[in-house]
mmCIF file as gemmi writes it, N, C-alpha and C atoms, coordinates in Angstrom:
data_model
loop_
_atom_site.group_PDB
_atom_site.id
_atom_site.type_symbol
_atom_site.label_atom_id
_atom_site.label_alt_id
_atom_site.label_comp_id
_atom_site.label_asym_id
_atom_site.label_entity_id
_atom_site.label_seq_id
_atom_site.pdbx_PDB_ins_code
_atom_site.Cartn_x
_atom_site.Cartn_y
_atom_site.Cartn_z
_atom_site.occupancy
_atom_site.B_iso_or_equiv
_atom_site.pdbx_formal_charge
_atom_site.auth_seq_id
_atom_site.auth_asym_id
_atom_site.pdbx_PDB_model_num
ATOM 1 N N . UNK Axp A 1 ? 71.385 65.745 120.977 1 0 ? 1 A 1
ATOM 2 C CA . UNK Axp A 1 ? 70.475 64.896 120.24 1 0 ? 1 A 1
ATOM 3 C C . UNK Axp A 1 ? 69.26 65.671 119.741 1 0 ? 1 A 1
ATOM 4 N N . UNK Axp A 2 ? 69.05 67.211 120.292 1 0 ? 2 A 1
ATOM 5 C CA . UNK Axp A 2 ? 67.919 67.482 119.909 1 0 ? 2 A 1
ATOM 6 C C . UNK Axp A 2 ? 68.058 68.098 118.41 1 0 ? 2 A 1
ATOM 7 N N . UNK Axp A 3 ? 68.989 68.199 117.815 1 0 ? 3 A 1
ATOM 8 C CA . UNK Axp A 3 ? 69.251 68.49 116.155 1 0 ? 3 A 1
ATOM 9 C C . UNK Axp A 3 ? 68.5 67.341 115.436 1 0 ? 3 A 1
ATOM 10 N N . UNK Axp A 4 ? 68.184 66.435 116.04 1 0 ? 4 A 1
ATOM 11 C CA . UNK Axp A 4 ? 67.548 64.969 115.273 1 0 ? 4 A 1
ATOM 12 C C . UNK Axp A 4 ? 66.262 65.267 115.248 1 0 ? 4 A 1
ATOM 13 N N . UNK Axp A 5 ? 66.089 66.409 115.737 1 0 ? 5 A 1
ATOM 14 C CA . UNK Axp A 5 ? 64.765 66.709 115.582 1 0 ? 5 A 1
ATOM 15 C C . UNK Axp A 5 ? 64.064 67.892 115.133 1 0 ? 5 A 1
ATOM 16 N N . UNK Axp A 6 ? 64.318 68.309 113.796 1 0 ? 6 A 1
ATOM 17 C CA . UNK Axp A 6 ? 64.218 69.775 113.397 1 0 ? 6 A 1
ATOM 18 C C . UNK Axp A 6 ? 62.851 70.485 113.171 1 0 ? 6 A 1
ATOM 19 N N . UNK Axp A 7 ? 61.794 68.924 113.572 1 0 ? 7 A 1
ATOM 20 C CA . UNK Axp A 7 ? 60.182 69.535 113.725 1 0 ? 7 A 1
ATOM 21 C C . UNK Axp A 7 ? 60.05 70.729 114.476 1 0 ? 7 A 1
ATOM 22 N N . UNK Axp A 8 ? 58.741 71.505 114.182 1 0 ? 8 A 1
ATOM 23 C CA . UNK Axp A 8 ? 58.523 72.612 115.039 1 0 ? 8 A 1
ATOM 24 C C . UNK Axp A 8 ? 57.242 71.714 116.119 1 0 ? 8 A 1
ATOM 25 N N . UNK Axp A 9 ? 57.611 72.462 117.382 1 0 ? 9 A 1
ATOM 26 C CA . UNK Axp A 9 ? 57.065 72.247 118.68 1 0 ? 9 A 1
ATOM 27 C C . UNK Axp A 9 ? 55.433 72.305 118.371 1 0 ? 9 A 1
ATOM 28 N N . UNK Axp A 10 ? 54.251 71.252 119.438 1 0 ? 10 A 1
ATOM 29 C CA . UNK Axp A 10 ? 53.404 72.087 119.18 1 0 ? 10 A 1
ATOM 30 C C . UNK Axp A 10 ? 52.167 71.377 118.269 1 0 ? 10 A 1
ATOM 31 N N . UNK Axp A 11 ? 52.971 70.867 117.512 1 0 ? 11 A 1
ATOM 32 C CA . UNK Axp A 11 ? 51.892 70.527 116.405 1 0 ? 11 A 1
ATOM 33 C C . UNK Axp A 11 ? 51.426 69.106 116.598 1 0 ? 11 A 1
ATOM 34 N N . UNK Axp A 12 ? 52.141 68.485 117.235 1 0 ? 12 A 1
ATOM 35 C CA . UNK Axp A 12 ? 51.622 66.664 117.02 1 0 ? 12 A 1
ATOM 36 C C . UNK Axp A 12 ? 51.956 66.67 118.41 1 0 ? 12 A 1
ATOM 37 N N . UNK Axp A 13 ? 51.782 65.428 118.93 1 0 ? 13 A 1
ATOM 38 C CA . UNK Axp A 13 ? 52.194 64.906 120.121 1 0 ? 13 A 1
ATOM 39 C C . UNK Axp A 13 ? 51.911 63.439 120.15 1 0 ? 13 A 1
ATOM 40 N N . UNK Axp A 14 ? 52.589 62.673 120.934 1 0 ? 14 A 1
ATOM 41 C CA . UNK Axp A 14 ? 52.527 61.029 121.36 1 0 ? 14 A 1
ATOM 42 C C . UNK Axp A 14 ? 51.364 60.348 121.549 1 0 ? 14 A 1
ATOM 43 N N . UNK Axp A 15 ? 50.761 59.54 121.639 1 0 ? 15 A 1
ATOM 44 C CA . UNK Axp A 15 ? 49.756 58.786 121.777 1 0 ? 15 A 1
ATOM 45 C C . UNK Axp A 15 ? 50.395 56.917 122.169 1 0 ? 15 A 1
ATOM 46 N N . UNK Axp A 16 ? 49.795 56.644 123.438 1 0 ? 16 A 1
ATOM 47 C CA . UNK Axp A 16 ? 50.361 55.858 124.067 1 0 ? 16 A 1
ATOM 48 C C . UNK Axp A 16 ? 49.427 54.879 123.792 1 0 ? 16 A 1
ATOM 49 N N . UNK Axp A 17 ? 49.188 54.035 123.189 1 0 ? 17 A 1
ATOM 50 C CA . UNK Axp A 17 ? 48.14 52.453 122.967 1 0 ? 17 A 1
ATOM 51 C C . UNK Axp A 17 ? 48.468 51.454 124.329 1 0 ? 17 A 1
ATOM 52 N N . UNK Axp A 18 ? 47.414 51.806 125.483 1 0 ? 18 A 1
ATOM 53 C CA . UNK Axp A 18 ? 47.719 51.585 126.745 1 0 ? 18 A 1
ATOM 54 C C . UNK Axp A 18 ? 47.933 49.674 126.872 1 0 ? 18 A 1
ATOM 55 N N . UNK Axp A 19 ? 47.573 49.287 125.639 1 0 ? 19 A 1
ATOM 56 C CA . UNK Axp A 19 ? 46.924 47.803 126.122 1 0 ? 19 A 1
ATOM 57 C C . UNK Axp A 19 ? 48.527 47.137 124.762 1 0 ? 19 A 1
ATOM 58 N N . UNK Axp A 20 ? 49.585 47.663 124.171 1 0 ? 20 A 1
ATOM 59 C CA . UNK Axp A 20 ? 50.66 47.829 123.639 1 0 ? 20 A 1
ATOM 60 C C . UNK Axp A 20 ? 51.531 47.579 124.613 1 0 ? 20 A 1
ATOM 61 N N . UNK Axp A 21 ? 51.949 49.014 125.527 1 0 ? 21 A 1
ATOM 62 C CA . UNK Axp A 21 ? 52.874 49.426 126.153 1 0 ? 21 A 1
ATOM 63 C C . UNK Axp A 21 ? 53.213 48.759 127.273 1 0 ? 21 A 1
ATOM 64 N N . UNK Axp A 22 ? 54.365 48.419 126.902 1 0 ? 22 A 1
ATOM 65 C CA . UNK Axp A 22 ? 54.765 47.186 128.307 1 0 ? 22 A 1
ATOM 66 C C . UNK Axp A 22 ? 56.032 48.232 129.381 1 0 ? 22 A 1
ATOM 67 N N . UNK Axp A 23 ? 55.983 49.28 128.959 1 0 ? 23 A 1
ATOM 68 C CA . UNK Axp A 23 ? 57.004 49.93 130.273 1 0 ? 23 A 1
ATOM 69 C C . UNK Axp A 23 ? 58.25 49.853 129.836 1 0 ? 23 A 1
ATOM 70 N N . UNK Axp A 24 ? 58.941 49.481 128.552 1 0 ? 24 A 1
ATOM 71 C CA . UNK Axp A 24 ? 60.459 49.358 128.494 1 0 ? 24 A 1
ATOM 72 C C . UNK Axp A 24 ? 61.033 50.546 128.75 1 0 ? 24 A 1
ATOM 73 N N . UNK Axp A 25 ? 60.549 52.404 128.612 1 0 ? 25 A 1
ATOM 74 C CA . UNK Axp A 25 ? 60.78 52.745 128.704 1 0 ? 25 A 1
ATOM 75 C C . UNK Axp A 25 ? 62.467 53.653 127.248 1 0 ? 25 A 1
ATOM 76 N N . UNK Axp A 26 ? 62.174 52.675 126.154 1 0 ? 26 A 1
ATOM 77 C CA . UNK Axp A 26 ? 63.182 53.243 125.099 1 0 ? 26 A 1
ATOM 78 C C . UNK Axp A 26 ? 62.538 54.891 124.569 1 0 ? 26 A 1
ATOM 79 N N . UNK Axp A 27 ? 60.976 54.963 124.383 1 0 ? 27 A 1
ATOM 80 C CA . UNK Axp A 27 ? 61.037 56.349 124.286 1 0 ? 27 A 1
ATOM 81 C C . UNK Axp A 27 ? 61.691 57.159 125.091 1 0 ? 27 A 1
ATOM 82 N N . UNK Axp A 28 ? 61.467 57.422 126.644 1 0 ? 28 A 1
ATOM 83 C CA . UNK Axp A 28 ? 62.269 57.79 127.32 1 0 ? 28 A 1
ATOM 84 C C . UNK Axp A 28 ? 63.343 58.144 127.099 1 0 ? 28 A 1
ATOM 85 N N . UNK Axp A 29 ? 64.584 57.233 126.9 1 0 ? 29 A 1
ATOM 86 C CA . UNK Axp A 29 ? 65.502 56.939 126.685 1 0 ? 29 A 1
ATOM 87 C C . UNK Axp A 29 ? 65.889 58.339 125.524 1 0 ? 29 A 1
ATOM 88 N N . UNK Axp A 30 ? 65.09 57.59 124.164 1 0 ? 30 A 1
ATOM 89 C CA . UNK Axp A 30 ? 65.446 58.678 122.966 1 0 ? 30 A 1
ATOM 90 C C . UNK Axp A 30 ? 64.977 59.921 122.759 1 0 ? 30 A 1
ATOM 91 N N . UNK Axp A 31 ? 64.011 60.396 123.44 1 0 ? 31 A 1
ATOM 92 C CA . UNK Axp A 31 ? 63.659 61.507 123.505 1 0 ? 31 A 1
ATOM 93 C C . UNK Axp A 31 ? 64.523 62.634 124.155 1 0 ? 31 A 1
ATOM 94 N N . UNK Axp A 32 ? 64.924 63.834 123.079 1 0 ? 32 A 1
ATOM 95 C CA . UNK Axp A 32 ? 66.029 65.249 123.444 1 0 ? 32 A 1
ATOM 96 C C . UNK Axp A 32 ? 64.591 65.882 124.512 1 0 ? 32 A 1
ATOM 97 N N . UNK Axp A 33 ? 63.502 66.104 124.424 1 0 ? 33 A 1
ATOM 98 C CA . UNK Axp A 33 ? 62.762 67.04 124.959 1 0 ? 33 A 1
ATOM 99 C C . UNK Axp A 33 ? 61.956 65.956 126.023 1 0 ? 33 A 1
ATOM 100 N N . UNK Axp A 34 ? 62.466 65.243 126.468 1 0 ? 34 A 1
ATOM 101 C CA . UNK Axp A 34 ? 61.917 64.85 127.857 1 0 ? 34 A 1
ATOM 102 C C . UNK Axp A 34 ? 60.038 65.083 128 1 0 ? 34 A 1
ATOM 103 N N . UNK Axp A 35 ? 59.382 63.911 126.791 1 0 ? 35 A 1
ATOM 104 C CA . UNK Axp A 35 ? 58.093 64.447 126.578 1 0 ? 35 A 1
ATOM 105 C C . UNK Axp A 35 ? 57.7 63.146 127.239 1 0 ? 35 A 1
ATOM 106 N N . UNK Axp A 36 ? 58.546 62.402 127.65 1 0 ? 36 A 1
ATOM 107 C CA . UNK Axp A 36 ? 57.724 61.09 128.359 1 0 ? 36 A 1
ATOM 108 C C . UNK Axp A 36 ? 58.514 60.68 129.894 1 0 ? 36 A 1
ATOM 109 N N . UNK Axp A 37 ? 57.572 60.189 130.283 1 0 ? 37 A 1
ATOM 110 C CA . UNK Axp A 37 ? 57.951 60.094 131.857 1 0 ? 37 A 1
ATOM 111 C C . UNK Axp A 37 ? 57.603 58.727 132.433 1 0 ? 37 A 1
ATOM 112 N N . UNK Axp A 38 ? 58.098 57.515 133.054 1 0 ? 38 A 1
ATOM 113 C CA . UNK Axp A 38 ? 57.345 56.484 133.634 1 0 ? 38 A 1
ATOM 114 C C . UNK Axp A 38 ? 56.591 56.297 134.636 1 0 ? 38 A 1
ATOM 115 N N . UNK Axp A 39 ? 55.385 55.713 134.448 1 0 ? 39 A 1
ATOM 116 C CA . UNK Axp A 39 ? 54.633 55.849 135.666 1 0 ? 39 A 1
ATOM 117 C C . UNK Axp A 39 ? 53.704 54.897 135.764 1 0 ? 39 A 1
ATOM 118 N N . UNK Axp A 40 ? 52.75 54.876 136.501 1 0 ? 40 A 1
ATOM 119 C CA . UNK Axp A 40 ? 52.011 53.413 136.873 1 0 ? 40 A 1
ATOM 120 C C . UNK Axp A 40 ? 50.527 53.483 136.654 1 0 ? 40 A 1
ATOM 121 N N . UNK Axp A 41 ? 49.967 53.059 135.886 1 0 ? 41 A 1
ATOM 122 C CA . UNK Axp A 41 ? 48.335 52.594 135.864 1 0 ? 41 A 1
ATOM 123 C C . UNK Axp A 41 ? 47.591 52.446 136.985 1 0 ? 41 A 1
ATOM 124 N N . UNK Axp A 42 ? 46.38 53.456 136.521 1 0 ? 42 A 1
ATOM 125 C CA . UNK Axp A 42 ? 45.833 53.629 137.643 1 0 ? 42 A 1
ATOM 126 C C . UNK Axp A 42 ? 45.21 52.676 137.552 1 0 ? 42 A 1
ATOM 127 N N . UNK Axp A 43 ? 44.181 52.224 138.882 1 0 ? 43 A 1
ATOM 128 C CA . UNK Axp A 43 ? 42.866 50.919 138.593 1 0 ? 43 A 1
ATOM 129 C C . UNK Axp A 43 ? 41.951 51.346 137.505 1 0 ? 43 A 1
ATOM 130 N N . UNK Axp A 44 ? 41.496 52.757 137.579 1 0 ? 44 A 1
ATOM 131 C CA . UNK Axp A 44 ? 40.699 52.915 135.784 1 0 ? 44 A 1
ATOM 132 C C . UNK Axp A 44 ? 41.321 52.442 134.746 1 0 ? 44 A 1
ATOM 133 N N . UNK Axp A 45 ? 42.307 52.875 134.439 1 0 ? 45 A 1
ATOM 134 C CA . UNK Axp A 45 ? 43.572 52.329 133.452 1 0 ? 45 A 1
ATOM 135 C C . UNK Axp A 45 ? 43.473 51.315 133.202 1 0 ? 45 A 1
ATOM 136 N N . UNK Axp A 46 ? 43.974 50.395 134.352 1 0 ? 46 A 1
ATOM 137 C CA . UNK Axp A 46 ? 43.857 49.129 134.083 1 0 ? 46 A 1
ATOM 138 C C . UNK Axp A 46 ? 42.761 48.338 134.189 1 0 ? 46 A 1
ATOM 139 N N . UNK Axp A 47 ? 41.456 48.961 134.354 1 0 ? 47 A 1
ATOM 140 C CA . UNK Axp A 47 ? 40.179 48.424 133.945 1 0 ? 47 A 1
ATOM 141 C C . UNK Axp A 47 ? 39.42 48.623 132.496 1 0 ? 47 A 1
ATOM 142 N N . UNK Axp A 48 ? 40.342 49.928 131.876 1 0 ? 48 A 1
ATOM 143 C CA . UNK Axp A 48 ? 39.964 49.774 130.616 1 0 ? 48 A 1
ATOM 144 C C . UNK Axp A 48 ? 40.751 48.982 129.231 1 0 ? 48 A 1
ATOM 145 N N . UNK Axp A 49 ? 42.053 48.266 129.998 1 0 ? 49 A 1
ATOM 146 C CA . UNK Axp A 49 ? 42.153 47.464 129.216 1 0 ? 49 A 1
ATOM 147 C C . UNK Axp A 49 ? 41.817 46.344 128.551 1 0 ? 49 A 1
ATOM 148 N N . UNK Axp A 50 ? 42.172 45.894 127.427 1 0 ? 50 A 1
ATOM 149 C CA . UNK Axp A 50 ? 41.942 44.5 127.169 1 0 ? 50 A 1
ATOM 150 C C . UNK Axp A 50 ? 42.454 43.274 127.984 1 0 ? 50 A 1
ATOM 151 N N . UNK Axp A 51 ? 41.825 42.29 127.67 1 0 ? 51 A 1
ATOM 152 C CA . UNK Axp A 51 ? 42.259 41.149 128.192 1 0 ? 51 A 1
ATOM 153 C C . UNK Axp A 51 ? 44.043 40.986 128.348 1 0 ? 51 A 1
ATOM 154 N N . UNK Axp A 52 ? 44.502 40.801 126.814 1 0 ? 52 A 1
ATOM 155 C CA . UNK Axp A 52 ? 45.967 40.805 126.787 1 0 ? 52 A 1
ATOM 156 C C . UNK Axp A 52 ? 46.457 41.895 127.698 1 0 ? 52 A 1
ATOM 157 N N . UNK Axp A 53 ? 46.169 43.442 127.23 1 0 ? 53 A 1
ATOM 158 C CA . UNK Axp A 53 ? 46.882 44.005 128.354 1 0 ? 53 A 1
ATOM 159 C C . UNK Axp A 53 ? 46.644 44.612 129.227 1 0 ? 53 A 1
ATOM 160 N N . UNK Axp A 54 ? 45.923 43.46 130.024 1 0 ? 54 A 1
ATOM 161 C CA . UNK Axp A 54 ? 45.53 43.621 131.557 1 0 ? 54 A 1
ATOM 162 C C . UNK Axp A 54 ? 46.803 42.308 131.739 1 0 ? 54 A 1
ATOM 163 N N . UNK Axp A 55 ? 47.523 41.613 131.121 1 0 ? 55 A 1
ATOM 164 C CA . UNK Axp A 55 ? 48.097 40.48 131.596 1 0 ? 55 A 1
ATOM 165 C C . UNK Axp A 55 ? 49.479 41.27 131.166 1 0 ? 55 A 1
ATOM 166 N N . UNK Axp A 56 ? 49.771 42.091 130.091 1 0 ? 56 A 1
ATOM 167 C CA . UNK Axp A 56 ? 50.854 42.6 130.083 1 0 ? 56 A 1
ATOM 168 C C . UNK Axp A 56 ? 51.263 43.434 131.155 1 0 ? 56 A 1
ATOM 169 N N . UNK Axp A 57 ? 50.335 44.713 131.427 1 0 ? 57 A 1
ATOM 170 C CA . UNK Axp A 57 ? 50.68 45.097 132.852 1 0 ? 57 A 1
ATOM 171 C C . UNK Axp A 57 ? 50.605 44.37 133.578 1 0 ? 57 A 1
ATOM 172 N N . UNK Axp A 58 ? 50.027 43.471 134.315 1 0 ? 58 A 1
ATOM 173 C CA . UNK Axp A 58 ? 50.291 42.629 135.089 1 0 ? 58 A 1
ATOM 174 C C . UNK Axp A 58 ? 51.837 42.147 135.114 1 0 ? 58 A 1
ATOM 175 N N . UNK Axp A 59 ? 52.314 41.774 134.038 1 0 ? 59 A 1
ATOM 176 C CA . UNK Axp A 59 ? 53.301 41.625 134.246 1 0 ? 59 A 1
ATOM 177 C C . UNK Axp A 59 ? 54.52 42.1 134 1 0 ? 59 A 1
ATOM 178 N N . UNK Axp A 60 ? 54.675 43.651 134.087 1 0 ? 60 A 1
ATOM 179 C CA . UNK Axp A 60 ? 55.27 44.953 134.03 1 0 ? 60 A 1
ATOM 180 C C . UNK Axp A 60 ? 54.833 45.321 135.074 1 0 ? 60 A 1
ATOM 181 N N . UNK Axp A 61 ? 54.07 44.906 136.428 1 0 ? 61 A 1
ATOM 182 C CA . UNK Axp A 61 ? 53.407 45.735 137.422 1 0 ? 61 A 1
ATOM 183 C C . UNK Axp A 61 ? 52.653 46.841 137.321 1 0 ? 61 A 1
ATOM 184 N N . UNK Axp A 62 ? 52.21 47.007 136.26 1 0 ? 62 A 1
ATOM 185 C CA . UNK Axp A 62 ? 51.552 48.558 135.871 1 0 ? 62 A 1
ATOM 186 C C . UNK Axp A 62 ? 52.362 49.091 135.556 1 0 ? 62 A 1
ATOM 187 N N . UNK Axp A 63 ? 53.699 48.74 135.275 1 0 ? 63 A 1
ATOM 188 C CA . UNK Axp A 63 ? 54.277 50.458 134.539 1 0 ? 63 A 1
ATOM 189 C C . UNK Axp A 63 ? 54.328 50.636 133.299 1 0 ? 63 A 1
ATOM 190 N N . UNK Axp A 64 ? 53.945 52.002 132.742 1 0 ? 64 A 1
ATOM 191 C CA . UNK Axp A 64 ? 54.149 52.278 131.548 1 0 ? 64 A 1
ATOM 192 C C . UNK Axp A 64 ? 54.556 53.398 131.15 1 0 ? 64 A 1
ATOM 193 N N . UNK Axp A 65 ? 54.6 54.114 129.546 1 0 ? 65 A 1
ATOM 194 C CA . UNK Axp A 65 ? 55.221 55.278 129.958 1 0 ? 65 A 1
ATOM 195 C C . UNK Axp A 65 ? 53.894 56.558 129.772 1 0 ? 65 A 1
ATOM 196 N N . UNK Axp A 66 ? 54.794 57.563 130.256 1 0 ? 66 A 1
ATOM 197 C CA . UNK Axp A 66 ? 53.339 59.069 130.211 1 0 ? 66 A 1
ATOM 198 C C . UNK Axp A 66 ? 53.883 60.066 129.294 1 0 ? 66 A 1
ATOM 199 N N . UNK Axp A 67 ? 52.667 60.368 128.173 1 0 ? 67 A 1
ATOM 200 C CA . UNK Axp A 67 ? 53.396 61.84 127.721 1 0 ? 67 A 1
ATOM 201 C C . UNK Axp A 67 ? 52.87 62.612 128.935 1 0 ? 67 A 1
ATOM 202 N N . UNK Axp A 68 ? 53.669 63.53 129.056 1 0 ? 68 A 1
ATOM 203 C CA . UNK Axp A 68 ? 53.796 64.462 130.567 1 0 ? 68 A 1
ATOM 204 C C . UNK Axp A 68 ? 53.945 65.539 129.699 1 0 ? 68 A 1
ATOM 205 N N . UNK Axp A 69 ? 54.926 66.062 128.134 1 0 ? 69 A 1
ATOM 206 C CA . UNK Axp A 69 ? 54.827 67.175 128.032 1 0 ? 69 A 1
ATOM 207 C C . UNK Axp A 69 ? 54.776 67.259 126.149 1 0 ? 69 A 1
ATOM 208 N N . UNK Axp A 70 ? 53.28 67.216 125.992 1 0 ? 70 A 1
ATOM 209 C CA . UNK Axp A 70 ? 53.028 67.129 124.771 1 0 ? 70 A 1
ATOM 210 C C . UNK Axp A 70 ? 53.603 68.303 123.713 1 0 ? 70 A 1
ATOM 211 N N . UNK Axp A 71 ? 53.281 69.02 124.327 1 0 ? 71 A 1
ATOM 212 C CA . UNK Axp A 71 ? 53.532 70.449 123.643 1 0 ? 71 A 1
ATOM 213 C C . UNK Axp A 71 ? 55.44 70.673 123.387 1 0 ? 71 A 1
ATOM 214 N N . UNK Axp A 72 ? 56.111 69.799 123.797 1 0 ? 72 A 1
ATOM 215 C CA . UNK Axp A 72 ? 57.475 69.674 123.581 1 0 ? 72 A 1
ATOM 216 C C . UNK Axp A 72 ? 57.877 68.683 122.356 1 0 ? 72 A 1
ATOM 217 N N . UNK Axp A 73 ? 56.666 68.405 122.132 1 0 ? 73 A 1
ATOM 218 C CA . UNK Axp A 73 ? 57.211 67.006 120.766 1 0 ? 73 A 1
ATOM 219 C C . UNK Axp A 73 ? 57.611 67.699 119.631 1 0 ? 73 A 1
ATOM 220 N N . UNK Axp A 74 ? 58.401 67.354 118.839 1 0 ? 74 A 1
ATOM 221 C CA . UNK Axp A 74 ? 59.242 68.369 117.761 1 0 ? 74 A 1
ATOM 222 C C . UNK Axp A 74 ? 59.125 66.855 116.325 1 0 ? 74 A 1
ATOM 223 N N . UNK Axp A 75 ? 58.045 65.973 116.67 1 0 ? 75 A 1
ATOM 224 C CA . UNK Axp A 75 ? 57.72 65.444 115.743 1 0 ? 75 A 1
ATOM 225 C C . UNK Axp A 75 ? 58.906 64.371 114.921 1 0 ? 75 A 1
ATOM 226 N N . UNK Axp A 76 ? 59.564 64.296 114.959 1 0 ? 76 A 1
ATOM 227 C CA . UNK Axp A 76 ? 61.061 63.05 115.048 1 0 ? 76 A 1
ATOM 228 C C . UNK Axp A 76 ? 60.827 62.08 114.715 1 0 ? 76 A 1
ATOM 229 N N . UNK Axp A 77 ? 60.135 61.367 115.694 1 0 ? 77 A 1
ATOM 230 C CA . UNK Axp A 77 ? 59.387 60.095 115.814 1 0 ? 77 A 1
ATOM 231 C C . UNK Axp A 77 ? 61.145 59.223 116.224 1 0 ? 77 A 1
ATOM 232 N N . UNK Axp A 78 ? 61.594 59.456 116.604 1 0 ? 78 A 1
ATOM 233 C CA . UNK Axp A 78 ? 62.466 58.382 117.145 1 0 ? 78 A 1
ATOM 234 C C . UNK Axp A 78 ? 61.842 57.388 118.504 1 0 ? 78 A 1
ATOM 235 N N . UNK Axp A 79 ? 60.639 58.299 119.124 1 0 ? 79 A 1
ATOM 236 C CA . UNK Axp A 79 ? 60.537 57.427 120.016 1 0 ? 79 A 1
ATOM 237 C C . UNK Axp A 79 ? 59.452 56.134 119.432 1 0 ? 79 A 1
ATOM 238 N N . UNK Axp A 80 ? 59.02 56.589 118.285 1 0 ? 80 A 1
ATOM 239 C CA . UNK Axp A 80 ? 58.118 55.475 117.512 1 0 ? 80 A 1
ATOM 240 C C . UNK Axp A 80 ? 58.842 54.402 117.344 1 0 ? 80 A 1
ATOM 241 N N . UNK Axp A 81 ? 59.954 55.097 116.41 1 0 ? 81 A 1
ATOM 242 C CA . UNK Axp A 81 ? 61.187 54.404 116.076 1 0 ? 81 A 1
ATOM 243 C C . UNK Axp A 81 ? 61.808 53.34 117.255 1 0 ? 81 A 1
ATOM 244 N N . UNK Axp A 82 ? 61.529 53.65 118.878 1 0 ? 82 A 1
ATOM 245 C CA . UNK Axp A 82 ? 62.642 52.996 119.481 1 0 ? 82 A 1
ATOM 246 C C . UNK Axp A 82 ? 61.637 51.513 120.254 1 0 ? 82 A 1
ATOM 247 N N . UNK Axp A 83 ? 60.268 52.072 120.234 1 0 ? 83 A 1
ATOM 248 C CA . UNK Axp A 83 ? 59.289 51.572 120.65 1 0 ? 83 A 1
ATOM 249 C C . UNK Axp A 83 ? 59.45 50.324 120.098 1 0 ? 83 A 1
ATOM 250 N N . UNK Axp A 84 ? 59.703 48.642 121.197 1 0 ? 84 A 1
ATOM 251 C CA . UNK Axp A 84 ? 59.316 47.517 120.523 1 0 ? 84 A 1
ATOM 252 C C . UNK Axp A 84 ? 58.47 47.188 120.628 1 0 ? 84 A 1
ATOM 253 N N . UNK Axp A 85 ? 57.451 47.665 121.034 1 0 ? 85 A 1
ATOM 254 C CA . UNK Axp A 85 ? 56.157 46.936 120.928 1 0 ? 85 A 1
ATOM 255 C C . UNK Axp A 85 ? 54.976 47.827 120.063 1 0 ? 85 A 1
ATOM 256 N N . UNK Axp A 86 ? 55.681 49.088 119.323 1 0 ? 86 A 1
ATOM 257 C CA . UNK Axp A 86 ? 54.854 49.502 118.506 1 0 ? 86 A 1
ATOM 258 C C . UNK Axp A 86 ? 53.417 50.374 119.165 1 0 ? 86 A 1
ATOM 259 N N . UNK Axp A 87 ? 53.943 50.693 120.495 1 0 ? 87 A 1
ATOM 260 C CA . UNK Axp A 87 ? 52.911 51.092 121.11 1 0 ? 87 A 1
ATOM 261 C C . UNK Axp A 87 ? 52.519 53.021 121.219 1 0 ? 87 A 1
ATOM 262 N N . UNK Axp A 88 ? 52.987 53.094 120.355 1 0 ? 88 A 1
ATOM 263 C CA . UNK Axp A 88 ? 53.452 54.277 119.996 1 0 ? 88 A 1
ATOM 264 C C . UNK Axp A 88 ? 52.833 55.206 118.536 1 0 ? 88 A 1
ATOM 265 N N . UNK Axp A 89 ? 52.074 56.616 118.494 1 0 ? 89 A 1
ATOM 266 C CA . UNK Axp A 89 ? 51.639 57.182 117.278 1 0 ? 89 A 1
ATOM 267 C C . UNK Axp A 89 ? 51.483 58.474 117.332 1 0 ? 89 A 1
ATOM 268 N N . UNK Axp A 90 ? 51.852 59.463 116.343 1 0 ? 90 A 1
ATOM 269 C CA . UNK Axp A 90 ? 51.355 61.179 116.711 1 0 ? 90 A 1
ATOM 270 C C . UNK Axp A 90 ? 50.444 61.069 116.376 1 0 ? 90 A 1
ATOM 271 N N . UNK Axp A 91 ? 49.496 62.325 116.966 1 0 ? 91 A 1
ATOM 272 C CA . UNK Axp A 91 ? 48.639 62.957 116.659 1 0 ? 91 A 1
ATOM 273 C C . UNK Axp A 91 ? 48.464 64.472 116.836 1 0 ? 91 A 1
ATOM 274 N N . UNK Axp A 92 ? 47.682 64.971 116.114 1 0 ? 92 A 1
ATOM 275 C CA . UNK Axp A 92 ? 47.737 66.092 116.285 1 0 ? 92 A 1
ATOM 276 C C . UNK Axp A 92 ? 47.21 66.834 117.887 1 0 ? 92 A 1
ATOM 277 N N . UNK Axp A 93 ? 47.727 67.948 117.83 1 0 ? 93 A 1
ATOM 278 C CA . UNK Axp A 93 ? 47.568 68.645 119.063 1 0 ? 93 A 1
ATOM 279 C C . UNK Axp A 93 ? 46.583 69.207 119.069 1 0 ? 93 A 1
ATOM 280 N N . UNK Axp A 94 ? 45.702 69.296 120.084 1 0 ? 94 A 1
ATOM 281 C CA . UNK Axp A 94 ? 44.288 69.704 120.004 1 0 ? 94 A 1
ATOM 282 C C . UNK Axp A 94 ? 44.05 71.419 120.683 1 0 ? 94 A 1
């Protein structure tokens, strides 16, 4: 699957819209370079959310997903693509 992705490494990376992301976990899923990982909101985390998603984690238990390895994104965007809740955007690499 990683031919679906003929970006060069490096340049962009994921951006997770914490108060979006309900944990389905489809980036995961579609990602060849294993740039996201699931994991759980910390109490900061979930104190800097909004109202709504302080009730979405809530009811996902805190999970959501992590870029863990930015510098592996090859720019694709399938995981934008797989994202239903749209919680999902590149940006550049700093």
């Amino acid at each position: 699957m990683a031919e679906a992705c003929p970006g060069k490494a490096g340049v962009v990376a994921p951006v997770v819209d914490r108060n979006r992301c309900e944990g389905k976990a489809a980036c995961v899923a579609v990602c060849p370079y294993d740039v996201f990982q699931m994991g759980t909101l910390s109490a900061e985390e979930r104190a800097g959310l909004s109202f709504v998603g302080k009730l979405k984690a809530w009811g996902h238990r805190g999970s959501q997903v992590y870029v863990v390895k930015p510098q592996e994104c090859h720019a694709c965007r399938l995981c934008i693509d797989a994202c239903p809740e749209k919680a999902l955007t590149l940006a550049p690499l700093s």
